[in-house]
C-alpha positions as CSV (number, residue, x, y, z in Angstrom):
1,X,-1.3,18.4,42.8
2,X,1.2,20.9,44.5
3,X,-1.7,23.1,46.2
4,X,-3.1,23.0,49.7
5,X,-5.7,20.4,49.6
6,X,-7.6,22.0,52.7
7,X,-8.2,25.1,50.2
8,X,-9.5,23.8,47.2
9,X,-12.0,25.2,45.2
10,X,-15.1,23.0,44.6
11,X,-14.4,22.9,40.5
12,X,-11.4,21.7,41.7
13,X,-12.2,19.3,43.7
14,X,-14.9,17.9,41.5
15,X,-11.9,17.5,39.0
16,X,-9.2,15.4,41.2
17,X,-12.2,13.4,42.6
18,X,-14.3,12.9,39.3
19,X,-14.3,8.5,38.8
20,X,-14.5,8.6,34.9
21,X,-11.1,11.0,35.1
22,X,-9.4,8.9,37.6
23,X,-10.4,5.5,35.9
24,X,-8.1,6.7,32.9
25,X,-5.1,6.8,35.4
26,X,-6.1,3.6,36.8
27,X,-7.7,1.4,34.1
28,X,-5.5,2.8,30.7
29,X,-2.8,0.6,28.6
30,X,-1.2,1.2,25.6
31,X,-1.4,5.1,26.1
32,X,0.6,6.9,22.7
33,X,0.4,10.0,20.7
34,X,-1.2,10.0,17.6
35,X,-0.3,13.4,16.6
36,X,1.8,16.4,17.7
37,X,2.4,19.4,15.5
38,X,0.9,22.6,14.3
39,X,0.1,23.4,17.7
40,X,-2.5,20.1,18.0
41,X,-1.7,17.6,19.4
42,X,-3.7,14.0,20.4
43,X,-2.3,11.0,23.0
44,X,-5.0,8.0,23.3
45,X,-5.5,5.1,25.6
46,X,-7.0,2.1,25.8
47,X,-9.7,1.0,28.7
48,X,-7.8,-2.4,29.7
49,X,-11.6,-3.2,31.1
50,X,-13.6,-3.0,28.2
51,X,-11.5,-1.9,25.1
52,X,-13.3,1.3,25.0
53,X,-10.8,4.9,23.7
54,X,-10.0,7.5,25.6
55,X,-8.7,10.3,24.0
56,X,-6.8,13.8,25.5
57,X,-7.1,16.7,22.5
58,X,-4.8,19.9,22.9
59,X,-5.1,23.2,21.6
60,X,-1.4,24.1,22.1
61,X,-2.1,27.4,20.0
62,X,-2.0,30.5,21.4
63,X,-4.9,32.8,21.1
64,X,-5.8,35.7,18.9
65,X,-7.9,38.7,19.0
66,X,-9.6,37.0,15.9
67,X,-9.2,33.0,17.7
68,X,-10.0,32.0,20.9
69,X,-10.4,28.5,20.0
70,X,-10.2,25.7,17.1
71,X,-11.4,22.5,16.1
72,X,-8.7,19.6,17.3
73,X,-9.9,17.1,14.8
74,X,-9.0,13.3,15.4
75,X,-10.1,10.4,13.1
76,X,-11.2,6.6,12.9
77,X,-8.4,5.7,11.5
78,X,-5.7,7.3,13.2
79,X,-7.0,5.4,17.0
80,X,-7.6,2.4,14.9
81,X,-10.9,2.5,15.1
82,X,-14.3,1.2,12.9
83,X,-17.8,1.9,12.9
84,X,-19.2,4.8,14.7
85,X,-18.5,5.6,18.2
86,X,-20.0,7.2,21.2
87,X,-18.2,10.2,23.0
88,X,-18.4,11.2,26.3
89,X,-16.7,13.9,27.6
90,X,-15.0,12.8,30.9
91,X,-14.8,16.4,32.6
92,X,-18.2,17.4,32.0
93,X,-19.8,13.6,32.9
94,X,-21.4,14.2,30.0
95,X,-22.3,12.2,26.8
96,X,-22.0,14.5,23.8
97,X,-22.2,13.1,20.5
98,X,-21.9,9.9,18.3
99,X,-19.9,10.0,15.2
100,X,-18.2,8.3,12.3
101,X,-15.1,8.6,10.9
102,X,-13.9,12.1,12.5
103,X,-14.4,13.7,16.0
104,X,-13.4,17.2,16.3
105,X,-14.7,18.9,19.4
106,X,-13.9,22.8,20.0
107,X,-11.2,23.6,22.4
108,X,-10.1,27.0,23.2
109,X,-6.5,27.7,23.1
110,X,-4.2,26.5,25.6
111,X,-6.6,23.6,26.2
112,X,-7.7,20.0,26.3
113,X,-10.3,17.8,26.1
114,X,-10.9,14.4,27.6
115,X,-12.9,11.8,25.7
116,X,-13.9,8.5,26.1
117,X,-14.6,6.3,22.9
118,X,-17.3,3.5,22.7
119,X,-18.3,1.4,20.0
120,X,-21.9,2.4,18.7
């Protein structure tokens, strides 16, 4: 954070002080990419408290009149992953779906997504 912290904005704020955002700084291991190309790209984690996924999704792409955002699609497979899974998506605080096999949430261009994984 390079800005003055006495003039932060509150979404701002409620970003560098949101607990589910900071426990993936404090609580991750084994963090790696799974993919980066095409303008996509995908790192994962691993909660070293309960084994649950997080996942950070880019949209590297950059926008058209016609595109303002994609699906960034991640699988099962490629996190290592069985069975279906719960998301939640950390910067909301939010729970937002349960899926099987793929998980590909909407994210406009030049942006991410952060997700945490747990087992159904």
């Amino acid at each position: 954070m390079g800005g003055d912290l006495r003039k932060l904005d509150d979404p701002t704020c409620t970003l560098l002080t949101n607990d589910e955002v900071l426990s993936v700084n404090q609580t991750s291991r084994d963090n790696r990419e799974i993919f980066f190309g095409d303008g996509l790209a995908a790192w994962a984690a691993t909660d070293s408290d309960n084994g649950d996924t997080y996942i950070a999704l880019f949209n590297l792409r950059d926008a058209t009149p016609q595109i303002a955002e994609e699906r960034v699609p991640v699988t099962s497979a490629q996190l290592g992953l069985r069975g279906g899974m719960r998301v939640r998506d950390l910067w909301r605080r939010s729970d937002i779906a349960t899926v099987r096999d793929i998980f590909a949430p909407t994210i406009s261009c030049h942006g991410a997504g952060l997700y945490r994984l747990s087992p159904e």
